[in-house]
N, CA, C and O atoms as a GROMACS GRO file, in nm:
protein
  620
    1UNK      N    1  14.835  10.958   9.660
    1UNK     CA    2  14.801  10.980   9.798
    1UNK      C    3  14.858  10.868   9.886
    1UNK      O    4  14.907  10.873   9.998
    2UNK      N    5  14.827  10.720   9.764
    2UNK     CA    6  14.869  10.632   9.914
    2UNK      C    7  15.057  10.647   9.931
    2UNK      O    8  15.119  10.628  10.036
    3UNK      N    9  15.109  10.681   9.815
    3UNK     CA   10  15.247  10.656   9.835
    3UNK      C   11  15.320  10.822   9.958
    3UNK      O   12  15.425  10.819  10.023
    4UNK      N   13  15.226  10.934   9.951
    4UNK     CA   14  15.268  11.014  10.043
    4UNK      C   15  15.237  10.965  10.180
    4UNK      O   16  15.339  10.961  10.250
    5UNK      N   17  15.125  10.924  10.242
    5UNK     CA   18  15.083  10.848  10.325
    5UNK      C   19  15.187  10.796  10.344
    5UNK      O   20  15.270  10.875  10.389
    6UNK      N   21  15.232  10.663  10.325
    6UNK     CA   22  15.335  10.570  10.366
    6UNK      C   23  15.465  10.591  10.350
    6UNK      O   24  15.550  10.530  10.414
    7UNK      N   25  15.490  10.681  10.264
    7UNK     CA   26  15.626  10.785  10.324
    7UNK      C   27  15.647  10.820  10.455
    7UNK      O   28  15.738  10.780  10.528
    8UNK      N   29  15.561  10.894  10.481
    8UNK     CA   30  15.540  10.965  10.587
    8UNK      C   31  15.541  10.881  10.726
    8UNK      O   32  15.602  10.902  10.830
    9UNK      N   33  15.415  10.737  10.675
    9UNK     CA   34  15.439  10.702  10.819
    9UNK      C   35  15.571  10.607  10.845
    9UNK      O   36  15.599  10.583  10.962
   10UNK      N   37  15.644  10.558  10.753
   10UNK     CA   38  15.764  10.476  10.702
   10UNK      C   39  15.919  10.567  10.771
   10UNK      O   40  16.018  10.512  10.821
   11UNK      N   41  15.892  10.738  10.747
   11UNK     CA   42  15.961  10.812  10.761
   11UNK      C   43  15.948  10.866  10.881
   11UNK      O   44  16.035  10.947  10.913
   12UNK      N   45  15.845  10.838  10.975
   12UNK     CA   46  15.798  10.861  11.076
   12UNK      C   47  15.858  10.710  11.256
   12UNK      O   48  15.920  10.725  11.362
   13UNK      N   49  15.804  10.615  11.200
   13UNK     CA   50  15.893  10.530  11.219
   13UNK      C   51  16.039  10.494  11.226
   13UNK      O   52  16.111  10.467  11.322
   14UNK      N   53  16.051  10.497  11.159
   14UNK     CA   54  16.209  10.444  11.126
   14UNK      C   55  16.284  10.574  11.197
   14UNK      O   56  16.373  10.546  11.277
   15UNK      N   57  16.252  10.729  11.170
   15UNK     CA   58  16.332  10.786  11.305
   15UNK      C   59  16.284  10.776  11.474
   15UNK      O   60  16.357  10.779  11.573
   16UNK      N   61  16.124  10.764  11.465
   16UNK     CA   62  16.108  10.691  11.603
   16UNK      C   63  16.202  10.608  11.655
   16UNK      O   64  16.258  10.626  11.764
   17UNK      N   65  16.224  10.507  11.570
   17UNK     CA   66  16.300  10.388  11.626
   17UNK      C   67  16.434  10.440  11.650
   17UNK      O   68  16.476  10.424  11.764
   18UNK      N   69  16.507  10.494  11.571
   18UNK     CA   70  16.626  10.540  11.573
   18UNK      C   71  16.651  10.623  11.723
   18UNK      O   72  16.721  10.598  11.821
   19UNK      N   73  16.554  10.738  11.685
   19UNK     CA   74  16.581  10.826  11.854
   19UNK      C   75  16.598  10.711  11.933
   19UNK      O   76  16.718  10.689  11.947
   20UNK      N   77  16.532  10.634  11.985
   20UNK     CA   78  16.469  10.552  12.108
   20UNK      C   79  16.582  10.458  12.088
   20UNK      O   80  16.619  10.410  12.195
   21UNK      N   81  16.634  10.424  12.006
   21UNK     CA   82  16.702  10.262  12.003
   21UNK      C   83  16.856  10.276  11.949
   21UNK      O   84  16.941  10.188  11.963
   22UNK      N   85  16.882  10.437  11.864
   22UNK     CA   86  17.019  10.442  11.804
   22UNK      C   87  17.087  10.459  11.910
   22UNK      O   88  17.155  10.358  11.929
   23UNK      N   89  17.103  10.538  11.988
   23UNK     CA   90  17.196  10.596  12.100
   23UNK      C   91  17.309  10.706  11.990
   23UNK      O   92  17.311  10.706  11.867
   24UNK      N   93  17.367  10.765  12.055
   24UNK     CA   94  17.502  10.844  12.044
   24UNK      C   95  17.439  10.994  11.996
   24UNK      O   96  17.530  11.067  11.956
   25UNK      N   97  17.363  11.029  11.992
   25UNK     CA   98  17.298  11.103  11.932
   25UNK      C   99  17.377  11.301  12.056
   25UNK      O  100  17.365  11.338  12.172
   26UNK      N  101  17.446  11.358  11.933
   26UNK     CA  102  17.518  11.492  12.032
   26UNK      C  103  17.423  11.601  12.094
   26UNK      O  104  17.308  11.597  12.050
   27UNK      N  105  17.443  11.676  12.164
   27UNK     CA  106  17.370  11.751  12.273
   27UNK      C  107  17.355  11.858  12.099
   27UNK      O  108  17.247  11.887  12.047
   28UNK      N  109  17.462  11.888  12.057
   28UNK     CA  110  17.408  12.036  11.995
   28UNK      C  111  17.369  11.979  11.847
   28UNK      O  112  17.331  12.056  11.759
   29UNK      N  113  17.382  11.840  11.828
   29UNK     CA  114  17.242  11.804  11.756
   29UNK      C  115  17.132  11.816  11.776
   29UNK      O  116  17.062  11.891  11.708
   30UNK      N  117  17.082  11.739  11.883
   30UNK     CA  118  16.993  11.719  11.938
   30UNK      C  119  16.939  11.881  11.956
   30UNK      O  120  16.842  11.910  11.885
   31UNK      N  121  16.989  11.985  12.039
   31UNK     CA  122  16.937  12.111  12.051
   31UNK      C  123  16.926  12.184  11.910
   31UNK      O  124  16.826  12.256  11.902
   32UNK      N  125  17.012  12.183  11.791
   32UNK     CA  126  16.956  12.232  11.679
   32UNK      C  127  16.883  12.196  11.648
   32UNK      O  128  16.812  12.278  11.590
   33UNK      N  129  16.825  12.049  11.651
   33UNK     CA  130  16.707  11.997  11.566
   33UNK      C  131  16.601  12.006  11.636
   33UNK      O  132  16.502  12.034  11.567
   34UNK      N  133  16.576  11.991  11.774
   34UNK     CA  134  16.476  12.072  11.841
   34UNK      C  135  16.428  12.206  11.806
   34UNK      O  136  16.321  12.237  11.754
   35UNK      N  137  16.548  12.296  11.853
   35UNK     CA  138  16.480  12.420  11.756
   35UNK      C  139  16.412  12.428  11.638
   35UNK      O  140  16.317  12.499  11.607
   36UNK      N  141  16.479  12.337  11.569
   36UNK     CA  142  16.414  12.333  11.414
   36UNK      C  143  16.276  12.283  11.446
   36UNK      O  144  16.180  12.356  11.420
   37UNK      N  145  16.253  12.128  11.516
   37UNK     CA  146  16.129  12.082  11.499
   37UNK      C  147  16.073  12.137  11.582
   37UNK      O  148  15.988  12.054  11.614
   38UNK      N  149  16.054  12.256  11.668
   38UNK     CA  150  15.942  12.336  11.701
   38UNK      C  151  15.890  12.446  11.632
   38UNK      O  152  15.780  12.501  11.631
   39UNK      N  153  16.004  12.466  11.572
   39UNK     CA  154  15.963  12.659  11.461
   39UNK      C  155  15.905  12.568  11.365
   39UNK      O  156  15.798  12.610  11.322
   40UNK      N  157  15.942  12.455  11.318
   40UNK     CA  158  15.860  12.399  11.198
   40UNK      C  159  15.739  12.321  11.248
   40UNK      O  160  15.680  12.255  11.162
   41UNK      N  161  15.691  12.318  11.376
   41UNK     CA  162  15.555  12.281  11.405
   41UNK      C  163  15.441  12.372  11.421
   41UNK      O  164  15.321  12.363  11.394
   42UNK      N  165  15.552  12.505  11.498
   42UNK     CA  166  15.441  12.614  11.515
   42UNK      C  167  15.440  12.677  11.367
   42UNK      O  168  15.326  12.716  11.343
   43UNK      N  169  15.512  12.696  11.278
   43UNK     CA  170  15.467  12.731  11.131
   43UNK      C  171  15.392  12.659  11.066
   43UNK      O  172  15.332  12.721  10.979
   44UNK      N  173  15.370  12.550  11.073
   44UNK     CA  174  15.250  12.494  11.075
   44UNK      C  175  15.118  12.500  11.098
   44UNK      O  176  15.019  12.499  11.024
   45UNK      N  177  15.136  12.509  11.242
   45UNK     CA  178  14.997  12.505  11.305
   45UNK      C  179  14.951  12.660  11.249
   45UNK      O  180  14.837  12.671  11.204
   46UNK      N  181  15.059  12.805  11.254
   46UNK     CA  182  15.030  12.913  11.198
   46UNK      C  183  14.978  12.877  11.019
   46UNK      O  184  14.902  12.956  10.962
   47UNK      N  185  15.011  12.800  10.975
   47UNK     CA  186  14.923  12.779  10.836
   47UNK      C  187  14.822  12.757  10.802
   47UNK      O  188  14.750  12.796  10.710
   48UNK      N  189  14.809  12.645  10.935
   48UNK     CA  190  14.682  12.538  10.912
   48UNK      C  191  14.587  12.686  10.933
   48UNK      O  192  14.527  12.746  10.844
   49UNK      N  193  14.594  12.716  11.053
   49UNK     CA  194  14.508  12.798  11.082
   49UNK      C  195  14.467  12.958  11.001
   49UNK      O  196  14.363  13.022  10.989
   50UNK      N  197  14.554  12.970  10.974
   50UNK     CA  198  14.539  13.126  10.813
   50UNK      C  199  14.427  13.032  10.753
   50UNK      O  200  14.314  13.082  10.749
   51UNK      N  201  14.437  12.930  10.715
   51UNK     CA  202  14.331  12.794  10.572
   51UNK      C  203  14.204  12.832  10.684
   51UNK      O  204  14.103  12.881  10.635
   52UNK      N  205  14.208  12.813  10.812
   52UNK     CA  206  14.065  12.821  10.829
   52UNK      C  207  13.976  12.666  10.824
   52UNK      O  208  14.013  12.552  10.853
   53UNK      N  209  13.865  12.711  10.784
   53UNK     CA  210  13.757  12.608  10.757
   53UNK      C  211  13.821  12.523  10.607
   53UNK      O  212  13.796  12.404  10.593
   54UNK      N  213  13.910  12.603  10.496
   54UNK     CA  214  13.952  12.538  10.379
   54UNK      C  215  14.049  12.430  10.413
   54UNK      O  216  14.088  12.356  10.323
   55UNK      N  217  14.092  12.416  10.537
   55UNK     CA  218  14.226  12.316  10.521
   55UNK      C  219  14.128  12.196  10.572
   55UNK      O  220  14.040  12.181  10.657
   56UNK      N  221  14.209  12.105  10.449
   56UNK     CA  222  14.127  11.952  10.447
   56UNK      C  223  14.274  11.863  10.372
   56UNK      O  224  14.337  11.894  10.270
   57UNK      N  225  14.296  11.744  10.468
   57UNK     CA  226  14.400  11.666  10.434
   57UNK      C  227  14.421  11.598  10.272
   57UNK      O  228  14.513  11.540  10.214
   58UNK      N  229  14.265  11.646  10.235
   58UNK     CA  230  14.296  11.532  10.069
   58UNK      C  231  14.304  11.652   9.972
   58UNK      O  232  14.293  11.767  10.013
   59UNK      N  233  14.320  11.627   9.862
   59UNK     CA  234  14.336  11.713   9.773
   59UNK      C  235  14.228  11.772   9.704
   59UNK      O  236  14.195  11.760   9.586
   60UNK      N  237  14.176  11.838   9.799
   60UNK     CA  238  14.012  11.888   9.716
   60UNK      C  239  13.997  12.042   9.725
   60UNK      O  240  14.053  12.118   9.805
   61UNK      N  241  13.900  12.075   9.614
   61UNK     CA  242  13.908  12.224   9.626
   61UNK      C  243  13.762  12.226   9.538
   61UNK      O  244  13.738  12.170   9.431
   62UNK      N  245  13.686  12.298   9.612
   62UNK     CA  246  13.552  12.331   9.483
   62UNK      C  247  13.521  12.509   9.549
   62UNK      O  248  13.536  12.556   9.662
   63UNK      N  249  13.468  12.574   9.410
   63UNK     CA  250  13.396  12.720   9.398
   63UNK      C  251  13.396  12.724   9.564
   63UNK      O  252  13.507  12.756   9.606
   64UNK      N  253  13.328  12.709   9.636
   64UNK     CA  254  13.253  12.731   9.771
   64UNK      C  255  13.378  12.764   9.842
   64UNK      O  256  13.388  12.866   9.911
   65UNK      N  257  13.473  12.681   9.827
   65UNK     CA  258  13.583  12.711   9.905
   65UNK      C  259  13.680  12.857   9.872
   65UNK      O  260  13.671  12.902   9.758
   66UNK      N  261  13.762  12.924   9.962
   66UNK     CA  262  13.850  13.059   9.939
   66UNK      C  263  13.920  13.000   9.913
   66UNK      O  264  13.934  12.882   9.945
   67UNK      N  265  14.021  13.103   9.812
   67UNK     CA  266  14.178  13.094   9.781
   67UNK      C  267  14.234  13.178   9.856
   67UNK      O  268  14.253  13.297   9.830
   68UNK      N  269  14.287  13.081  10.028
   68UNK     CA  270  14.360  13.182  10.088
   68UNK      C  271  14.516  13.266  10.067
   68UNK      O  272  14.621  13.214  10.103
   69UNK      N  273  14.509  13.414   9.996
   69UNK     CA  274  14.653  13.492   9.979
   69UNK      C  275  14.679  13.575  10.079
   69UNK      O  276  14.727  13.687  10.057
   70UNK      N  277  14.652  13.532  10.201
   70UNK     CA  278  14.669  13.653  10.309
   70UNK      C  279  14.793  13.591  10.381
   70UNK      O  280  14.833  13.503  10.306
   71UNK      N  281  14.867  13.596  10.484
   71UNK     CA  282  14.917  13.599  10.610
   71UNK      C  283  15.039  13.562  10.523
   71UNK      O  284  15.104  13.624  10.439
   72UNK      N  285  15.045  13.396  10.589
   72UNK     CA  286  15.183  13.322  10.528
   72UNK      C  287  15.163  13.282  10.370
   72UNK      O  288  15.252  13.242  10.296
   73UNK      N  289  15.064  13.297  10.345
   73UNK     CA  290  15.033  13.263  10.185
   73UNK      C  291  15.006  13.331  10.055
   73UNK      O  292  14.966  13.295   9.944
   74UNK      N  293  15.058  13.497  10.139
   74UNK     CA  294  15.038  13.579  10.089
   74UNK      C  295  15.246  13.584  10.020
   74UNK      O  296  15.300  13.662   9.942
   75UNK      N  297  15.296  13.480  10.088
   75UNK     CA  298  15.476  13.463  10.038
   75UNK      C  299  15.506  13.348   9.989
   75UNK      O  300  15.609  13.328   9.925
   76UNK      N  301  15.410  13.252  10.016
   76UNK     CA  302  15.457  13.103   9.997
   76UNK      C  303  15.294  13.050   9.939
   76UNK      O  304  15.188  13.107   9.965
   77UNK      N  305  15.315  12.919   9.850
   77UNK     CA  306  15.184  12.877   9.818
   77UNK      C  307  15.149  12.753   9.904
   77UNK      O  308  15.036  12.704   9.901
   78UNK      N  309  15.252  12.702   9.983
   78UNK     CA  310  15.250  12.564  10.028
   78UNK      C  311  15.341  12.571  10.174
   78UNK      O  312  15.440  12.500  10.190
   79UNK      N  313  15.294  12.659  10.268
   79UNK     CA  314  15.382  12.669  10.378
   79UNK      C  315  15.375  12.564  10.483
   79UNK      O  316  15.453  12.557  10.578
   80UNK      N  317  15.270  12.476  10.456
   80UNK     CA  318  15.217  12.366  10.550
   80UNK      C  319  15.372  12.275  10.502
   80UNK      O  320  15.473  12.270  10.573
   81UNK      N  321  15.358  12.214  10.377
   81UNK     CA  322  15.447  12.158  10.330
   81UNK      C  323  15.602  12.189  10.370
   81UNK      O  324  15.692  12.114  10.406
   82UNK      N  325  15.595  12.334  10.349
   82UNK     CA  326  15.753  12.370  10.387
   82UNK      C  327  15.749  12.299  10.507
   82UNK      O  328  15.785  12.182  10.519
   83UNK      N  329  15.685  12.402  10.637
   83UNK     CA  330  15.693  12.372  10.783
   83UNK      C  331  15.742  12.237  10.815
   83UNK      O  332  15.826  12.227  10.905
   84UNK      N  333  15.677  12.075  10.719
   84UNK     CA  334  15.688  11.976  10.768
   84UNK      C  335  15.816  11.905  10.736
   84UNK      O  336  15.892  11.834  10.801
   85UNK      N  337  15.812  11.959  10.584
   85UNK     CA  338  15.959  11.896  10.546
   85UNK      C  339  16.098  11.995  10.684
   85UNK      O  340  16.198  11.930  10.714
   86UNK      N  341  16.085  12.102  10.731
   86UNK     CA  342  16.138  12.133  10.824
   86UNK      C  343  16.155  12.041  10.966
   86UNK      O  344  16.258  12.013  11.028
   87UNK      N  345  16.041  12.012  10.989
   87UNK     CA  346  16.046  11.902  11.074
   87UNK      C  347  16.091  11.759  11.072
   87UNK      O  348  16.132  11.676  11.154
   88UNK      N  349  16.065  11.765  10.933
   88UNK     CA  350  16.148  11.613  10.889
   88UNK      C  351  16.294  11.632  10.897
   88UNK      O  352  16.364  11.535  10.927
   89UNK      N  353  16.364  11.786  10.867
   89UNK     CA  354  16.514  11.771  10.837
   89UNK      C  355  16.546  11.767  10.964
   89UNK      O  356  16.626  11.679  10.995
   90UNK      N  357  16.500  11.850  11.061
   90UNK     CA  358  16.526  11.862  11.193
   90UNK      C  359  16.568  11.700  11.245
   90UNK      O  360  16.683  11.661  11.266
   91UNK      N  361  16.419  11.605  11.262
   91UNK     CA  362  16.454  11.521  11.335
   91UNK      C  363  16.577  11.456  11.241
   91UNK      O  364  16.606  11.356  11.306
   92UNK      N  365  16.673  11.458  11.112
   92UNK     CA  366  16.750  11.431  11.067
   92UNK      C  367  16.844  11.481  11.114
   92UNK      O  368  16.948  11.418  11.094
   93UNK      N  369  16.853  11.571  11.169
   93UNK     CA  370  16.998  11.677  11.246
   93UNK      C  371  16.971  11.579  11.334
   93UNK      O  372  17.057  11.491  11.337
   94UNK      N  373  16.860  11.563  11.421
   94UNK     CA  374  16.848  11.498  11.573
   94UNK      C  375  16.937  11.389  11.576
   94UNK      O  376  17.030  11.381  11.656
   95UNK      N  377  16.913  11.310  11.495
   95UNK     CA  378  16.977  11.190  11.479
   95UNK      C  379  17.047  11.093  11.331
   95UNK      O  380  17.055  10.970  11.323
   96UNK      N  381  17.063  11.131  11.292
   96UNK     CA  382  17.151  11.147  11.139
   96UNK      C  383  17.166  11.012  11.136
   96UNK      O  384  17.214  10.983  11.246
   97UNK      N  385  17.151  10.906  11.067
   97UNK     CA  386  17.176  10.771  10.936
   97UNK      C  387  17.124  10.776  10.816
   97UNK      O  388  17.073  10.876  10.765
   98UNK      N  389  17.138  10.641  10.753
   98UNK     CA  390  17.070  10.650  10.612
   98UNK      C  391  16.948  10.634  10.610
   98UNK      O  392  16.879  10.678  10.519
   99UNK      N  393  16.902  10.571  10.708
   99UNK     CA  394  16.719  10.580  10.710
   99UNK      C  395  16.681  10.665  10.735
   99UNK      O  396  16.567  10.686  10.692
  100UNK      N  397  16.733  10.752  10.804
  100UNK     CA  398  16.619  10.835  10.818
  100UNK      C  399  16.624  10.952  10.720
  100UNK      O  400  16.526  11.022  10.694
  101UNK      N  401  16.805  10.976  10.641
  101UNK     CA  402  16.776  11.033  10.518
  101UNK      C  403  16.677  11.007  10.434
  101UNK      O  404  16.581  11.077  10.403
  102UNK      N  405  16.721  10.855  10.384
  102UNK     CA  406  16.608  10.819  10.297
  102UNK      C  407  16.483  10.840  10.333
  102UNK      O  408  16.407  10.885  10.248
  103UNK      N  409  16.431  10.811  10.475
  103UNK     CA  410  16.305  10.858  10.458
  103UNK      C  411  16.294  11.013  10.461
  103UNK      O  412  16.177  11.044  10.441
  104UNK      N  413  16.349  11.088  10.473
  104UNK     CA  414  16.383  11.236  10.465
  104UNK      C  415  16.322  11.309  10.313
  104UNK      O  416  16.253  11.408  10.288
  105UNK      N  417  16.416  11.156  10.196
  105UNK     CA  418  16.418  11.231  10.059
  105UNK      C  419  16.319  11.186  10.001
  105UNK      O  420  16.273  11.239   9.900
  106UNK      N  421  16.249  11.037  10.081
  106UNK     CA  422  16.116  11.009  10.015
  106UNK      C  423  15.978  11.084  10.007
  106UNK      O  424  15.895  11.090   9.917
  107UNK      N  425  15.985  11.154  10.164
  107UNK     CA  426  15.905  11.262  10.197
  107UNK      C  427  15.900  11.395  10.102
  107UNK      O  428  15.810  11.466  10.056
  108UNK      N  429  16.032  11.393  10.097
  108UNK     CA  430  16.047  11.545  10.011
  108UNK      C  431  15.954  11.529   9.861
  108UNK      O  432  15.862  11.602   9.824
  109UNK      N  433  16.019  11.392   9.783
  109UNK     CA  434  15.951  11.388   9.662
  109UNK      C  435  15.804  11.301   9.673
  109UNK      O  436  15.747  11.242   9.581
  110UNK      N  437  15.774  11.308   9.778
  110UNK     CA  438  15.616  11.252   9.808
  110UNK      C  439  15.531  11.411   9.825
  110UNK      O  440  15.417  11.450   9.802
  111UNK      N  441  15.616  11.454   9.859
  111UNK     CA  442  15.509  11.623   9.974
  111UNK      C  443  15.534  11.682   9.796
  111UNK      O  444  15.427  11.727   9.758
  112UNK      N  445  15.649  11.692   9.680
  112UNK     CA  446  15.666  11.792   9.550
  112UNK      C  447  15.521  11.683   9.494
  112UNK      O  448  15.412  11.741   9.501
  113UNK      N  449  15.519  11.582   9.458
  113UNK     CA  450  15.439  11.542   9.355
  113UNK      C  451  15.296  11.616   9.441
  113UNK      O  452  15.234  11.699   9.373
  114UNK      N  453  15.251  11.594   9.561
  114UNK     CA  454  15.154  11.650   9.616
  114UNK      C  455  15.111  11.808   9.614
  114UNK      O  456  14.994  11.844   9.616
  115UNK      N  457  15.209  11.885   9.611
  115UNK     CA  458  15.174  12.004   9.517
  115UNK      C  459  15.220  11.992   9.382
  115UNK      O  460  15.238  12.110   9.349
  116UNK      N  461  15.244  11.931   9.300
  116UNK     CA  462  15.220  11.963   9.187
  116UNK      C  463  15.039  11.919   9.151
  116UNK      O  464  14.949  11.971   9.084
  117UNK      N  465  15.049  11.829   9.214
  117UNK     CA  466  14.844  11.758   9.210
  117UNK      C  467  14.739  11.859   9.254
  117UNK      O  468  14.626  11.869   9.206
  118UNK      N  469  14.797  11.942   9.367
  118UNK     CA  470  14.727  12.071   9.414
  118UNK      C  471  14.734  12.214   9.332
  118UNK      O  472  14.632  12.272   9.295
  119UNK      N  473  14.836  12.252   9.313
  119UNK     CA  474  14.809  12.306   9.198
  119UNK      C  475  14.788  12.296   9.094
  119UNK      O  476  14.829  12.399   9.041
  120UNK      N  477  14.730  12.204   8.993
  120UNK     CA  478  14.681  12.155   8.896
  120UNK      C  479  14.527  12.167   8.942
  120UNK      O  480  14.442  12.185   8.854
  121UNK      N  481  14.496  12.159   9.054
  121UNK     CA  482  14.340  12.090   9.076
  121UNK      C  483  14.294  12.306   9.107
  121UNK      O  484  14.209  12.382   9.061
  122UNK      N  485  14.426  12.322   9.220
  122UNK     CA  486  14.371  12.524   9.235
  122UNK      C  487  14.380  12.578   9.138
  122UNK      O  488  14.301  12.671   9.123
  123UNK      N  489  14.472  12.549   9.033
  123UNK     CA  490  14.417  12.604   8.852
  123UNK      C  491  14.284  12.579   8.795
  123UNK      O  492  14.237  12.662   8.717
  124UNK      N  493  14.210  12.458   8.830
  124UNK     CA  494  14.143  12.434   8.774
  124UNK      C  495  13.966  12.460   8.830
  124UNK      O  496  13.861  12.465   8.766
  125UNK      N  497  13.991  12.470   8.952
  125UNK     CA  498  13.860  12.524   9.050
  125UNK      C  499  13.885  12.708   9.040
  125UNK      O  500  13.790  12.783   9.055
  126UNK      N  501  14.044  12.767   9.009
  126UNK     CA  502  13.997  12.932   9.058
  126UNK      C  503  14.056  13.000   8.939
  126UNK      O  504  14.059  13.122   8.922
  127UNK      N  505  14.112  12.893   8.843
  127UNK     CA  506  14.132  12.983   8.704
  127UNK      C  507  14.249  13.088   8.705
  127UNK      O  508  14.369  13.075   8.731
  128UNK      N  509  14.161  13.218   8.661
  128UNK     CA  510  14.239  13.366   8.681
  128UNK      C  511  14.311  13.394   8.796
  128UNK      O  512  14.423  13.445   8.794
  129UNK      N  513  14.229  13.353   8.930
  129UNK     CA  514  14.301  13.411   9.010
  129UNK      C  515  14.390  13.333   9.081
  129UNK      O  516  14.436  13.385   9.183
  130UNK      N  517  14.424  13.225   9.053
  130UNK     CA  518  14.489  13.100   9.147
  130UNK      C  519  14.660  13.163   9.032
  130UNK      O  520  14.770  13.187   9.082
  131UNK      N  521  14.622  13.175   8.873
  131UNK     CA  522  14.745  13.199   8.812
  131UNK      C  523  14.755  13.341   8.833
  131UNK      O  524  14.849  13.375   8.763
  132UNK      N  525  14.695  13.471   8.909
  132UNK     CA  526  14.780  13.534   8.915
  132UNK      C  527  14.828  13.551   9.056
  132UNK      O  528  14.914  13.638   9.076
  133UNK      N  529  14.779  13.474   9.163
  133UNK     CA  530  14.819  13.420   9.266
  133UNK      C  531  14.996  13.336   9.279
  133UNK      O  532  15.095  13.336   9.352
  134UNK      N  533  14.950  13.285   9.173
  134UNK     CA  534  15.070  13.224   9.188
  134UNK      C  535  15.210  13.245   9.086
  134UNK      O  536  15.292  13.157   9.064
  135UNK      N  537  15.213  13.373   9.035
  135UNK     CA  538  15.265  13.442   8.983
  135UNK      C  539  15.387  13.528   9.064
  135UNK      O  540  15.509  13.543   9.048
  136UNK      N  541  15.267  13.583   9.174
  136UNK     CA  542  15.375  13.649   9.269
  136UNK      C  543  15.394  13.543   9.424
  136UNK      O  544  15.389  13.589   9.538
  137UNK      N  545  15.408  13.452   9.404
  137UNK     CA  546  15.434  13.360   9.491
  137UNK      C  547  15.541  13.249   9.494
  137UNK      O  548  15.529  13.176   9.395
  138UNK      N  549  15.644  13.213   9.576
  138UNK     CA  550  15.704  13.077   9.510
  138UNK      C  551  15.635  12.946   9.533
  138UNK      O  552  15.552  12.966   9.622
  139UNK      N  553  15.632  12.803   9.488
  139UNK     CA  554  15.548  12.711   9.572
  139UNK      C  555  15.595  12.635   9.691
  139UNK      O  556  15.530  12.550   9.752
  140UNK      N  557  15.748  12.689   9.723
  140UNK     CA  558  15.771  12.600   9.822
  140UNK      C  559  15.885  12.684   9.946
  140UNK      O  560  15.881  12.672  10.068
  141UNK      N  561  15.990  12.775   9.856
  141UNK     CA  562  16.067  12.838   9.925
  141UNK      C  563  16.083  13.006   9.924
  141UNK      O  564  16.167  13.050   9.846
  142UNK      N  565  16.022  13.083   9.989
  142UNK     CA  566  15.997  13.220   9.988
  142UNK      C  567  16.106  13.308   9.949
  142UNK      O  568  16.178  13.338  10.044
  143UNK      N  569  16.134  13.352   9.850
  143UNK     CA  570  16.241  13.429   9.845
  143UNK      C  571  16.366  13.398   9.788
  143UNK      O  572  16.469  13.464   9.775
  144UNK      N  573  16.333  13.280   9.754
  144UNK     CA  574  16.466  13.130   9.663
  144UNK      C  575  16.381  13.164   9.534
  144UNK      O  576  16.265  13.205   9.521
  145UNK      N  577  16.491  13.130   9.433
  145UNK     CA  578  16.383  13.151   9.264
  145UNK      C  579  16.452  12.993   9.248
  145UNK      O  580  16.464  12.944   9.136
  146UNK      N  581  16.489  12.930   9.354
  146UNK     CA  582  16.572  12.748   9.330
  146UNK      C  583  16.443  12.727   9.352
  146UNK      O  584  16.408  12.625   9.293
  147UNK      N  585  16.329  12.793   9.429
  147UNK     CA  586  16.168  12.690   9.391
  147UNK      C  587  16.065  12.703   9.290
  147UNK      O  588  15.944  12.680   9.282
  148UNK      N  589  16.156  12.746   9.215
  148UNK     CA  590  16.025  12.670   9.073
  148UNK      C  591  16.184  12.579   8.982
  148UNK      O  592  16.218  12.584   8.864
  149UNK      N  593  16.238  12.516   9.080
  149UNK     CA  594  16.311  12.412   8.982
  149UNK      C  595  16.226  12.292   8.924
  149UNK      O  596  16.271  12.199   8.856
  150UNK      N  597  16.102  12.310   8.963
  150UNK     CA  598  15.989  12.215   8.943
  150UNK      C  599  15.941  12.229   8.865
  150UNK      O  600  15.931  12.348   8.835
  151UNK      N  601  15.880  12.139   8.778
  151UNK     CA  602  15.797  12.138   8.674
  151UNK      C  603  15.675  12.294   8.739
  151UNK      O  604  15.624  12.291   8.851
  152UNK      N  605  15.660  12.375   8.669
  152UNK     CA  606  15.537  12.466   8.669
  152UNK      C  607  15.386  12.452   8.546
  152UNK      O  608  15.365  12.473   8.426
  153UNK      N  609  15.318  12.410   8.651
  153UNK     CA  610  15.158  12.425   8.550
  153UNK      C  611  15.107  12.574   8.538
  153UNK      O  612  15.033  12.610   8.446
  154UNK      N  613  15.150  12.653   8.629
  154UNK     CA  614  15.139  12.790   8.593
  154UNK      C  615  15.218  12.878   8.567
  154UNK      O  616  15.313  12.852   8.642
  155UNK      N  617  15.251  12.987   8.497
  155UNK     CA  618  15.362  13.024   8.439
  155UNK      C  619  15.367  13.150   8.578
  155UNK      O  620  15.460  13.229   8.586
   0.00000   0.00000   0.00000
């Protein structure tokens, strides 16, 4: 947890600074990656909100809680995740160096180890139905079979 955390805010920073302080940055950069970082905010906020009362920032899941398979999660198991790493590539179109790649690729393998921890823990709170949930689902890219290049806890 703490190393996604400080990805994030490390990766968060360092393109702050960049927008504000790199300069040269092109108009139809800048306008592609806008586009990007708004469709990947409002897909977001469209996720958070499908979760409902279940979306909670740490990795927890008990009986009481639903296994939401409806809307966007009825295609993807982790669309919050997609949405953000979207926003991360975006502000990388915005303004392109090695920092903010790197923080780009630290994010990426900070947000994979974070679902692999989540699904290990939704196997283990919903059993039957989380594996046949996630059977007909990919965990990260809808419609790519390049997303289970990942280690899988469920077959």
């Amino acid at each position: 947890m703490l190393v996604l955390v400080s990805s994030f805010i490390v990766s968060g920073m360092s393109v702050a600074y960049y927008l504000l302080f790199g300069g040269g940055t092109k108009l139809y950069s800048y306008c592609a990656g806008l586009i990007l970082l708004i469709a990947g905010y409002l897909g977001r906020r469209v996720a958070i909100r499908a979760l409902g009362e279940n979306y909670n920032y740490a990795i927890e899941a008990s009986p009481e809680h639903e296994l939401v398979t409806s809307g966007v999660y009825s295609v993807i198991r982790h669309p919050i995740y997609l949405f953000y790493m979207v926003e991360m590539i975006a502000l990388v179109i915005i303004k392109f160096n090695y920092i903010s790649l790197a923080a780009l690729i630290a994010v990426i393998f900070a947000t994979l180890y974070r679902i692999e921890k989540e699904d290990e823990l939704l196997l283990t709170v919903f059993k039957e139905r989380f594996e046949t949930y996630s059977r007909r689902t990919k965990r990260l890219v809808p419609f790519i079979l390049l997303s289970y290049w990942m280690p899988n806890t469920v077959n």
